[in-house]
Backbone as XML, in Angstrom:
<?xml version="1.0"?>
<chain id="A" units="angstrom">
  <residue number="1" name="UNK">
    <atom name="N" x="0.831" y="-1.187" z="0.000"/>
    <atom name="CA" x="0.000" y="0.000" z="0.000"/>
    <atom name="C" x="0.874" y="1.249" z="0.000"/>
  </residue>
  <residue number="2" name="UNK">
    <atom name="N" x="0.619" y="2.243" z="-0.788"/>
    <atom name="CA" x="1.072" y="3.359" z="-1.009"/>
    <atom name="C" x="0.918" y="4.144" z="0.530"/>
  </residue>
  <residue number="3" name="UNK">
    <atom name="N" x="2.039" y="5.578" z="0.550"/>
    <atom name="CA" x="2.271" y="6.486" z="2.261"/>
    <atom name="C" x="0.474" y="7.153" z="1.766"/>
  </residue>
  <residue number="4" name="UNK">
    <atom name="N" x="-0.084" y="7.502" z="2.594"/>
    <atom name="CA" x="-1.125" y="8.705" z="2.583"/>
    <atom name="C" x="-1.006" y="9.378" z="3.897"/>
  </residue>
  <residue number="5" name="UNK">
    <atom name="N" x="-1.964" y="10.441" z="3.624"/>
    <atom name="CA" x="-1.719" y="11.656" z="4.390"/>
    <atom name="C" x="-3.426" y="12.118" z="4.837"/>
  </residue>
  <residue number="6" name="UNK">
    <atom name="N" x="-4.102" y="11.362" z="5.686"/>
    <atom name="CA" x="-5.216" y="11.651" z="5.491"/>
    <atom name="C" x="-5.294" y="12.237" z="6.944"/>
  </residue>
  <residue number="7" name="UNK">
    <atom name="N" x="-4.468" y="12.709" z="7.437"/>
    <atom name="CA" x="-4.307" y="13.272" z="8.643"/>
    <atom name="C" x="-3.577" y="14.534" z="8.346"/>
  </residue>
  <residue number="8" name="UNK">
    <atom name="N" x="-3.965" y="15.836" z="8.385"/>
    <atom name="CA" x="-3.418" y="16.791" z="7.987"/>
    <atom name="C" x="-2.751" y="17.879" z="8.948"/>
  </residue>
  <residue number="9" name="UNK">
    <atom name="N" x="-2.891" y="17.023" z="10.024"/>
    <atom name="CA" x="-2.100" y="18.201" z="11.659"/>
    <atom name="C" x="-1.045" y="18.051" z="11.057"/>
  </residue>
  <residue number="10" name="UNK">
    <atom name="N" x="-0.501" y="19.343" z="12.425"/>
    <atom name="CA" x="0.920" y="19.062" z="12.180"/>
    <atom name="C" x="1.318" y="20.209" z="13.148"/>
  </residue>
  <residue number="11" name="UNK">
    <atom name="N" x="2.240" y="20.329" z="13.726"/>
    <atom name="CA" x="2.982" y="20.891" z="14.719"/>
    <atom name="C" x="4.214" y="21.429" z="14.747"/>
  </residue>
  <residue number="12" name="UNK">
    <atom name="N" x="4.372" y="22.314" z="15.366"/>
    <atom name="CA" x="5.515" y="23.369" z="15.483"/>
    <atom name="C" x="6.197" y="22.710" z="16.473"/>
  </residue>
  <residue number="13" name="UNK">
    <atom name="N" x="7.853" y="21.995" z="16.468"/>
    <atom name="CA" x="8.218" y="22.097" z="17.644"/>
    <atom name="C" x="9.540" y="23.092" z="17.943"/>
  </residue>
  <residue number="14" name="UNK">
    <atom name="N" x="9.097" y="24.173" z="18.719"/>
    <atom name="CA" x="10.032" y="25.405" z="18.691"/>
    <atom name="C" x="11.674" y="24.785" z="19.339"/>
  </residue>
  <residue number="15" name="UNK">
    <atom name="N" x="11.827" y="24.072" z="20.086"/>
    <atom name="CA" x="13.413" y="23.516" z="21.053"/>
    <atom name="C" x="14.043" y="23.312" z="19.521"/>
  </residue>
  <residue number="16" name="UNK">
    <atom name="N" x="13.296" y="21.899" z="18.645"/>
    <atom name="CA" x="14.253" y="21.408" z="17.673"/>
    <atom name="C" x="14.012" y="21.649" z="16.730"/>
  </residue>
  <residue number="17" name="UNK">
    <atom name="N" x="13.902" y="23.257" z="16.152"/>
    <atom name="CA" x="13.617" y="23.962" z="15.250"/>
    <atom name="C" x="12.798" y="22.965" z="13.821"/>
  </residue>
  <residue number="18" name="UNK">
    <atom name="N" x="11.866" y="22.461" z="14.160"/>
    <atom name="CA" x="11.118" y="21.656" z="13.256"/>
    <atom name="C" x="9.623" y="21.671" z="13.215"/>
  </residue>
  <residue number="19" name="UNK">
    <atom name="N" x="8.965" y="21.019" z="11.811"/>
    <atom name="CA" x="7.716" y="20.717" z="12.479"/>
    <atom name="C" x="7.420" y="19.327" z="11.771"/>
  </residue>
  <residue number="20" name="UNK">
    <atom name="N" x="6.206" y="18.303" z="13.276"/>
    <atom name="CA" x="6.426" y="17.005" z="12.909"/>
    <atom name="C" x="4.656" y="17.363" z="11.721"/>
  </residue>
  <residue number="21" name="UNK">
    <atom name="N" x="4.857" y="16.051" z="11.347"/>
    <atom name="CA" x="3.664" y="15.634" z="10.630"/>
    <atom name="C" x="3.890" y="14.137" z="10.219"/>
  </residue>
  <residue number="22" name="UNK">
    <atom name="N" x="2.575" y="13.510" z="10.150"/>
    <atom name="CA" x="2.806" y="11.954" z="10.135"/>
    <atom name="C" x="1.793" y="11.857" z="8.776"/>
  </residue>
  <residue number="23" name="UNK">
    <atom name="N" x="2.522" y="10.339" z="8.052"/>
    <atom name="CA" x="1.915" y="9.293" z="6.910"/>
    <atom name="C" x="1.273" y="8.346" z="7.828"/>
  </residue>
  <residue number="24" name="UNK">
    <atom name="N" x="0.586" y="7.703" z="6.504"/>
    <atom name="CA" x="-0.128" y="6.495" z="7.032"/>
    <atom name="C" x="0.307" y="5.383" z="6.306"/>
  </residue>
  <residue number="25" name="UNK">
    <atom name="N" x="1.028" y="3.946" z="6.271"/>
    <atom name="CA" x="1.436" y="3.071" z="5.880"/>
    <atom name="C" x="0.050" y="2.225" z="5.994"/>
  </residue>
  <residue number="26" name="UNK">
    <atom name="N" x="-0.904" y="1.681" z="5.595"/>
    <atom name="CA" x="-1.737" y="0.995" z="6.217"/>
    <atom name="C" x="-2.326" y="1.619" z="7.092"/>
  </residue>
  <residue number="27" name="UNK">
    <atom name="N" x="-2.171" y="0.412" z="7.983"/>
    <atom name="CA" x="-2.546" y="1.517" z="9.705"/>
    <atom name="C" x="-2.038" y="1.505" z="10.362"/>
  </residue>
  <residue number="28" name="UNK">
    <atom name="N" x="-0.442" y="2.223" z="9.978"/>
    <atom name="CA" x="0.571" y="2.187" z="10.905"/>
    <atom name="C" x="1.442" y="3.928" z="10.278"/>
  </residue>
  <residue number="29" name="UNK">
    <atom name="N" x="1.384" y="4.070" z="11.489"/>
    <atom name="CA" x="1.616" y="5.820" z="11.461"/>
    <atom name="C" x="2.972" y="6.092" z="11.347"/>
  </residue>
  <residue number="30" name="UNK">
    <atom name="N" x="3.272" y="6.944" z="10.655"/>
    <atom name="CA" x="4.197" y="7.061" z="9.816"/>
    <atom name="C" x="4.782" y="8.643" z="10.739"/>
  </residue>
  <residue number="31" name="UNK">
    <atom name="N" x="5.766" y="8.699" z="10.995"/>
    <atom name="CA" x="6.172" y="10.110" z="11.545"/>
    <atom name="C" x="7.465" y="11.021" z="11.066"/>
  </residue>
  <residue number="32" name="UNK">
    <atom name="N" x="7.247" y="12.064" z="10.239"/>
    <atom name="CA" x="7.992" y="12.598" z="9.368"/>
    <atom name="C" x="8.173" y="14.169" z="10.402"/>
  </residue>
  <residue number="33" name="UNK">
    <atom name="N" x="9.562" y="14.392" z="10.171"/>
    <atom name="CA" x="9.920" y="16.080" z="10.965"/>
    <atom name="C" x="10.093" y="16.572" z="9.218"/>
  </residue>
  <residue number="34" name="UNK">
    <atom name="N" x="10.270" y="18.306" z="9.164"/>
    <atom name="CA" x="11.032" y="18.590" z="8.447"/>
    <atom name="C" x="11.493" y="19.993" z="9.162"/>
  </residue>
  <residue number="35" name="UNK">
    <atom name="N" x="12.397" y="20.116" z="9.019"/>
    <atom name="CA" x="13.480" y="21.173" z="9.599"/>
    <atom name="C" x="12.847" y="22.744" z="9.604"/>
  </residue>
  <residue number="36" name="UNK">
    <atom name="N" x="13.471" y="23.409" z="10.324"/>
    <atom name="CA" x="12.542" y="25.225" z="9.522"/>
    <atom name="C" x="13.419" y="25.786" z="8.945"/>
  </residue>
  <residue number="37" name="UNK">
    <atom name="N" x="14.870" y="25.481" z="8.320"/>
    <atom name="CA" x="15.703" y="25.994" z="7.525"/>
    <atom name="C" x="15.346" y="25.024" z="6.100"/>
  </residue>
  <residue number="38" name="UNK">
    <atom name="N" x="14.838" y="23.783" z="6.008"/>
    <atom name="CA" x="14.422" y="23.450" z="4.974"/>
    <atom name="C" x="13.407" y="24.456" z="4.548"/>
  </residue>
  <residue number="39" name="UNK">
    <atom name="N" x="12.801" y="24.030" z="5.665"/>
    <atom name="CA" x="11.320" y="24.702" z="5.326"/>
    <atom name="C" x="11.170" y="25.927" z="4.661"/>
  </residue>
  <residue number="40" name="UNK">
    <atom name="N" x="12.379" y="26.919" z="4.992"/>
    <atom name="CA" x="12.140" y="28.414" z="4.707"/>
    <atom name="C" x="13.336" y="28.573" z="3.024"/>
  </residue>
  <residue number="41" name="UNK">
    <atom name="N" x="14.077" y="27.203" z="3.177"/>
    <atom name="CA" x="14.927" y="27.591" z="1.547"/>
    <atom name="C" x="13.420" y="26.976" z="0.381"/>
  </residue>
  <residue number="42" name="UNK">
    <atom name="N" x="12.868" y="26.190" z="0.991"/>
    <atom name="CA" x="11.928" y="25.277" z="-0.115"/>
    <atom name="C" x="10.700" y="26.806" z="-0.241"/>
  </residue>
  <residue number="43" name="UNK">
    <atom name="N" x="10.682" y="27.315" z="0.901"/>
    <atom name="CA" x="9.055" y="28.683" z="0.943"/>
    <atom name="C" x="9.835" y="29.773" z="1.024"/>
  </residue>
  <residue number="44" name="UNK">
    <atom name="N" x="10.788" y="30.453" z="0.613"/>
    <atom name="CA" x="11.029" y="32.100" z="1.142"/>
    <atom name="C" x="10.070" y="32.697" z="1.574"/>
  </residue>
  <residue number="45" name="UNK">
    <atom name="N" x="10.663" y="33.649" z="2.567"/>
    <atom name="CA" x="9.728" y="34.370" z="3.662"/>
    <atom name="C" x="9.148" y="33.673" z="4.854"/>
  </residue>
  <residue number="46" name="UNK">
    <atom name="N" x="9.396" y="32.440" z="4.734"/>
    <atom name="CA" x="9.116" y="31.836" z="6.300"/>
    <atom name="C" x="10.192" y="31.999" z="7.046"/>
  </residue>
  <residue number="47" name="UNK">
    <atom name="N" x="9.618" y="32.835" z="8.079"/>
    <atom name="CA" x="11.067" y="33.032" z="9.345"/>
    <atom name="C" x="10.377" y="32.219" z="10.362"/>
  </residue>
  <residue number="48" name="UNK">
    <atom name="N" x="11.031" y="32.271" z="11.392"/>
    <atom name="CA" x="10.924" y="31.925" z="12.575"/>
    <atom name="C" x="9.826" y="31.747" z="13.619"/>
  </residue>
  <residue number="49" name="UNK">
    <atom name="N" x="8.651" y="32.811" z="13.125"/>
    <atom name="CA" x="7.177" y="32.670" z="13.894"/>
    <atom name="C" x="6.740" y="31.782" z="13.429"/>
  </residue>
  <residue number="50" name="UNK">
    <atom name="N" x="6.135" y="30.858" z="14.084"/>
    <atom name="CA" x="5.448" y="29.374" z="14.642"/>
    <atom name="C" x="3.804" y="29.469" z="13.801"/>
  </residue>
  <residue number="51" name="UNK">
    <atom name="N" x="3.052" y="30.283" z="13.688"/>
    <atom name="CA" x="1.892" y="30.929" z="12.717"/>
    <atom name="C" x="2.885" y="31.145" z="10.990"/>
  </residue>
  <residue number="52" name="UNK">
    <atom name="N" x="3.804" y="32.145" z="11.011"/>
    <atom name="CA" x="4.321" y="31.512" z="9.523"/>
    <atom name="C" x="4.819" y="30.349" z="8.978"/>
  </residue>
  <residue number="53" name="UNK">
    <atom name="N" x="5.263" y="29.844" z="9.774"/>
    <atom name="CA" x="6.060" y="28.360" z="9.917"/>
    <atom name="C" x="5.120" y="27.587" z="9.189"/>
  </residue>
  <residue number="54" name="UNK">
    <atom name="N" x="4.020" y="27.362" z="10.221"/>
    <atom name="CA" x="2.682" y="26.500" z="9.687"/>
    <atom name="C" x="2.288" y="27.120" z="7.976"/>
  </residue>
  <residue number="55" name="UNK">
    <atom name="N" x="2.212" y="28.336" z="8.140"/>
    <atom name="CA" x="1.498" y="28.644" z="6.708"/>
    <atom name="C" x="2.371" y="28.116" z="6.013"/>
  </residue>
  <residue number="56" name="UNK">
    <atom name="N" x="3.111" y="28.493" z="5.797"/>
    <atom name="CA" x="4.588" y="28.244" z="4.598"/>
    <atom name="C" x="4.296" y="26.254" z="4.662"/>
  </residue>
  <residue number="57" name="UNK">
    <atom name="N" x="4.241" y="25.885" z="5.644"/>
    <atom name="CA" x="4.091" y="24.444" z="5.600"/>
    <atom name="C" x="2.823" y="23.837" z="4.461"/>
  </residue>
  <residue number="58" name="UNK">
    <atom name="N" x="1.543" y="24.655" z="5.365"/>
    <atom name="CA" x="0.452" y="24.269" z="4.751"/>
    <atom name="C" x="0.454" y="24.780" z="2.727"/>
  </residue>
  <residue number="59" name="UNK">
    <atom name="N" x="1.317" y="25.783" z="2.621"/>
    <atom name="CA" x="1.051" y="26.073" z="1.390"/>
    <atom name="C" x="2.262" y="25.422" z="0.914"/>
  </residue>
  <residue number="60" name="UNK">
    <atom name="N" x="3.288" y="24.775" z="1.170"/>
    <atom name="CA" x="4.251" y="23.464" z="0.616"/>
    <atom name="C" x="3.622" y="22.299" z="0.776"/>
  </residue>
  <residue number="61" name="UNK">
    <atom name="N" x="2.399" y="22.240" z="0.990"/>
    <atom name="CA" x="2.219" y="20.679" z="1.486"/>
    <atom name="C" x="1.987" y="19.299" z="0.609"/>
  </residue>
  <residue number="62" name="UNK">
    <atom name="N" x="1.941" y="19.806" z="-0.836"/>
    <atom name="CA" x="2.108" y="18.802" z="-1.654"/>
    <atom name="C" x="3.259" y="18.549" z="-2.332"/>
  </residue>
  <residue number="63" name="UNK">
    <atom name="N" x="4.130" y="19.179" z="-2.114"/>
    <atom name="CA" x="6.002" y="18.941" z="-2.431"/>
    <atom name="C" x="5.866" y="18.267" z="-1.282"/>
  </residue>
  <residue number="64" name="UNK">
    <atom name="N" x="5.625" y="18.676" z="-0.272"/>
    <atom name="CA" x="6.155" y="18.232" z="1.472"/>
    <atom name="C" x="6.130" y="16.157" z="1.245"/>
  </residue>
  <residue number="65" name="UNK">
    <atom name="N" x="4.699" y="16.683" z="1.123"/>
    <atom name="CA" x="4.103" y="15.145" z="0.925"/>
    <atom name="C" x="4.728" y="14.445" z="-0.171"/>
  </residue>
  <residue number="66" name="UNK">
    <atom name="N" x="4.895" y="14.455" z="-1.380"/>
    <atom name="CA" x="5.782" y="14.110" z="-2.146"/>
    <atom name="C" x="7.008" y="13.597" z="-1.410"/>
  </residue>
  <residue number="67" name="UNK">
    <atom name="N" x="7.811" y="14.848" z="-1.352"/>
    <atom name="CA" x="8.865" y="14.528" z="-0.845"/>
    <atom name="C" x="9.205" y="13.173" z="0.090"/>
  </residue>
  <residue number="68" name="UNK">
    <atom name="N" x="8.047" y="13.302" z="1.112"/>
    <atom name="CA" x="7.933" y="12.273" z="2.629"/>
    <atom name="C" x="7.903" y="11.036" z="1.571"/>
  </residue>
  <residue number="69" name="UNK">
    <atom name="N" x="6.873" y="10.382" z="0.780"/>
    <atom name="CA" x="6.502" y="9.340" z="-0.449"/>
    <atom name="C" x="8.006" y="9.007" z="-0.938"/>
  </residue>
  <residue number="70" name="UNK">
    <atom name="N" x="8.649" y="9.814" z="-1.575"/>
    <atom name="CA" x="9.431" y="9.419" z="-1.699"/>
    <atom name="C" x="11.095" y="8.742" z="-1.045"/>
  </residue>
  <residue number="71" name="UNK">
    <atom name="N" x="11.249" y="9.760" z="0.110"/>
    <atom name="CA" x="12.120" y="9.589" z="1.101"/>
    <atom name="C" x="11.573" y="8.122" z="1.949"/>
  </residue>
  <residue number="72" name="UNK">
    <atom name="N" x="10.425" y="7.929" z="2.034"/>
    <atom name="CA" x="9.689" y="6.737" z="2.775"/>
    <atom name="C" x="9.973" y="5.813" z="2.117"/>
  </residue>
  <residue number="73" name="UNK">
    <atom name="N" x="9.677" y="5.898" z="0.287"/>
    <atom name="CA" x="10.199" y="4.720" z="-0.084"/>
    <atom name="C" x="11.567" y="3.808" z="-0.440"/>
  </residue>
  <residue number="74" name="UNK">
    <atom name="N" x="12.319" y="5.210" z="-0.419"/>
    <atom name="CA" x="13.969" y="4.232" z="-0.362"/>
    <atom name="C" x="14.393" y="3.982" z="0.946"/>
  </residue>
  <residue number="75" name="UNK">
    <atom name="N" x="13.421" y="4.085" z="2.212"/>
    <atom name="CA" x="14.376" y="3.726" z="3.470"/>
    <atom name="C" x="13.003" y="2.431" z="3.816"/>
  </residue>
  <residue number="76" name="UNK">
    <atom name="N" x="11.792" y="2.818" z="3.621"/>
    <atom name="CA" x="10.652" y="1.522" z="4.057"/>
    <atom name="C" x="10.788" y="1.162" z="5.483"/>
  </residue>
  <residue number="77" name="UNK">
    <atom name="N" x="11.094" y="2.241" z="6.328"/>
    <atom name="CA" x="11.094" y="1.712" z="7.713"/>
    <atom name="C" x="10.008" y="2.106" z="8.753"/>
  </residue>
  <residue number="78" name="UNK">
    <atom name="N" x="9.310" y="0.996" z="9.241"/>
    <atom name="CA" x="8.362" y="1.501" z="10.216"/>
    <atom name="C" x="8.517" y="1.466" z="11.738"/>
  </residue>
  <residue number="79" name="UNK">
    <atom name="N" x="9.875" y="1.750" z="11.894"/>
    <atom name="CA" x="10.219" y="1.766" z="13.398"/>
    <atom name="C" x="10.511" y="3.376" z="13.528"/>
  </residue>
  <residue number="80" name="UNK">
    <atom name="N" x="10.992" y="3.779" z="12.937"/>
    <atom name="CA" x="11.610" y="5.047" z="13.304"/>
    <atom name="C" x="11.309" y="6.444" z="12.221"/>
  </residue>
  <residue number="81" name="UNK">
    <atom name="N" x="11.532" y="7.492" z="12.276"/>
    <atom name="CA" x="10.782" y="8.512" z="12.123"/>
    <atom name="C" x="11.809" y="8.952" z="11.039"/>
  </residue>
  <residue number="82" name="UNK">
    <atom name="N" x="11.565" y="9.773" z="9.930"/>
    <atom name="CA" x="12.545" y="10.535" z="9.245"/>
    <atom name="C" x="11.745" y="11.731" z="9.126"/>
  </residue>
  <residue number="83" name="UNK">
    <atom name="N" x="13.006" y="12.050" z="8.695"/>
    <atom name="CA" x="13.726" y="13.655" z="8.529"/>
    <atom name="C" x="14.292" y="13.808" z="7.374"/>
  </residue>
  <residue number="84" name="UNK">
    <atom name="N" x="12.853" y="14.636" z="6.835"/>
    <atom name="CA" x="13.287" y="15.768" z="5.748"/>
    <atom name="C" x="13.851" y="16.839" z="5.672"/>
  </residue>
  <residue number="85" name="UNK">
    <atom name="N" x="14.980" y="16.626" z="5.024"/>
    <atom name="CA" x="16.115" y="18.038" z="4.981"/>
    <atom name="C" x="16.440" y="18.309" z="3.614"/>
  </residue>
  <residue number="86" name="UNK">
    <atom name="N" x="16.504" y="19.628" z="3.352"/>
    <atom name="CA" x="17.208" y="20.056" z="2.287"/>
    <atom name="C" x="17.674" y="19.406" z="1.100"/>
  </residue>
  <residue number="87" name="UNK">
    <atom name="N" x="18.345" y="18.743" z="1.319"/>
    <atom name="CA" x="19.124" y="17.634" z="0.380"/>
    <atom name="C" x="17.399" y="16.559" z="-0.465"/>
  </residue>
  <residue number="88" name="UNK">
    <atom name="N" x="16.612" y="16.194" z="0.336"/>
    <atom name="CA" x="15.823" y="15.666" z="-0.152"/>
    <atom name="C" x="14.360" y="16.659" z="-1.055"/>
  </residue>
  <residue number="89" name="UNK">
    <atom name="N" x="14.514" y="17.753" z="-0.923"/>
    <atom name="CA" x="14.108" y="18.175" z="-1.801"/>
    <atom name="C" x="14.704" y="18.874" z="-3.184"/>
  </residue>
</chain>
């Protein structure tokens, strides 16, 4: 079965400058970070406020998702969480 995304939260975590958001493998939850220096080379104009952060997220969110699909499928691991950075987009 193909990653989906039928869960569309997603969270700011300000300590490790990221925000998480999770896939769905089946029915097994999938947990993806991506960085806020990714975040802001992939969206210019996203700085540092936690309200732009999200927007810039929500309006990347089908590269985002892409991206996760693809990064998910050359590693296929359902123990542990990845991290989208730079390099993968």
């Amino acid at each position: 079965m193909a990653l989906s995304f039928p869960n569309l939260s997603r969270s700011y975590e300000p300590k490790q400058h990221r925000i998480r958001f999770w896939g769905y493998d089946s029915a097994i939850e999938i947990t993806f970070f991506i960085e806020t220096a990714t975040l802001a080379k992939i969206h210019p104009g996203a700085d540092a406020d936690e309200a732009t952060l999200l927007e810039a997220f929500d309006s990347a969110i089908d590269r985002i998702h892409w991206v996760a699909c693809r990064v998910y499928g050359r590693r296929r691991d359902l123990s542990c969480v990845h991290l989208l950075d730079t390099k993968d987009f």
